[in-house]
One Martini backbone bead per residue (centre of mass of N, CA, C, O) as a GRO file, in nm:
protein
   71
    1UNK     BB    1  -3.282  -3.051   5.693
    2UNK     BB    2  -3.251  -2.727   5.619
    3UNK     BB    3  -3.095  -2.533   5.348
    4UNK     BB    4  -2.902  -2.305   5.208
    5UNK     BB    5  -2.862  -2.256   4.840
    6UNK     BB    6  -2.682  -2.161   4.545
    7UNK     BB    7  -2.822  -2.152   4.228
    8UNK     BB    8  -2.792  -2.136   3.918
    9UNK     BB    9  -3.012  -2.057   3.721
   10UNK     BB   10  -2.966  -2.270   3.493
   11UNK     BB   11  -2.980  -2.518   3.690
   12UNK     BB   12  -3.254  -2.436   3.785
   13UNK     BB   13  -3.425  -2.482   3.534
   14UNK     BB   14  -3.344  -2.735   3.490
   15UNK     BB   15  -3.451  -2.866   3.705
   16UNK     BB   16  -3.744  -2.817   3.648
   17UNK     BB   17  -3.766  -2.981   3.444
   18UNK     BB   18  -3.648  -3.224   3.586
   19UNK     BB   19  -3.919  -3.201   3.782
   20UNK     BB   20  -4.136  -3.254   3.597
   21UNK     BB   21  -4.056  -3.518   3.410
   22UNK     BB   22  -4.062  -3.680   3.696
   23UNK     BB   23  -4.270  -3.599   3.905
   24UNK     BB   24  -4.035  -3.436   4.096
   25UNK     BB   25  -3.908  -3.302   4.361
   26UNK     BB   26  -3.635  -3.065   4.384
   27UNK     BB   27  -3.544  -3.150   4.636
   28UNK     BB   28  -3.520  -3.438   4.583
   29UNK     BB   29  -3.309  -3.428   4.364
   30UNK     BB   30  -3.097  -3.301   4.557
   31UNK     BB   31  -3.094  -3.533   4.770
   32UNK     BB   32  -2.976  -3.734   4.535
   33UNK     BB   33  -2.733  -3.570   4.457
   34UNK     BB   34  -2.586  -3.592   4.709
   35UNK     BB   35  -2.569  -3.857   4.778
   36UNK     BB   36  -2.421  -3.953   4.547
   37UNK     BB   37  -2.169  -3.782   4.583
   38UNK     BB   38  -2.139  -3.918   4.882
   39UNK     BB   39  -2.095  -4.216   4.740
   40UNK     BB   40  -1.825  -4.145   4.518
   41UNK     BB   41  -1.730  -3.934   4.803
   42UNK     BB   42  -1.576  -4.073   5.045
   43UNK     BB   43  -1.458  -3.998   5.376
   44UNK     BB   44  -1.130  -4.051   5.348
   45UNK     BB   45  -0.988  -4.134   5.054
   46UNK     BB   46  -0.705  -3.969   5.097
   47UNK     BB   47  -0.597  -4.107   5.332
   48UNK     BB   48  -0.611  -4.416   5.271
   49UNK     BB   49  -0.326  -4.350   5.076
   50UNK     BB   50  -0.091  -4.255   5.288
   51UNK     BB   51   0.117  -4.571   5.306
   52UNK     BB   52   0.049  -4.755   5.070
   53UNK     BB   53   0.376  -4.833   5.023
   54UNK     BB   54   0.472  -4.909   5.269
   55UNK     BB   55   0.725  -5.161   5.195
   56UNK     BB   56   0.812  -5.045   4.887
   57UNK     BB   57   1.034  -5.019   4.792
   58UNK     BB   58   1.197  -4.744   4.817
   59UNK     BB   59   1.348  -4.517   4.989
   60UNK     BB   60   1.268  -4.209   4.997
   61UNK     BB   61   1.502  -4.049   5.052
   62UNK     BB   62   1.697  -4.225   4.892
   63UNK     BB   63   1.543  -4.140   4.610
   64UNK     BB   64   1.591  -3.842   4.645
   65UNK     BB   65   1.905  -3.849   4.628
   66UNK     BB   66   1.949  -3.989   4.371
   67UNK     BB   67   1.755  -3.744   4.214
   68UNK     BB   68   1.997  -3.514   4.291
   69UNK     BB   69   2.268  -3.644   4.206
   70UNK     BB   70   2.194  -3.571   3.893
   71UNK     BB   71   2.252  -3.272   3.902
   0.00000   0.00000   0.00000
């Protein structure tokens, strides 16, 4: 699939001269680098956050009641 992306000019030519040096297409460069990016960041690690705790320590309720009685 093709798409349109705006790249600012200097990191056009920083690309562009490691894809010189590289002797790869710059599309394929761009490739590898969104691969990658979201290979780092697969989607869905921020949900798989949500309950991580439950069941463990305090009741968050609890936590939050004693932590403003002290004000």
């Amino acid at each position: 699939m093709r798409i349109l992306v705006d790249i600012p000019d200097t990191d056009l030519k920083t690309l562009s001269e490691l894809s010189q040096d590289r002797q790869a297409p710059r599309a394929k460069l761009v490739r590898q680098a969104v691969h990658e990016y979201l290979t780092r960041n697969p989607r869905g690690s921020s949900q798989e956050a949500f309950g991580l705790w439950r069941g463990e320590g305090p009741d968050g309720l609890d936590h939050q009641r004693r932590l403003r009685s002290e004000w």
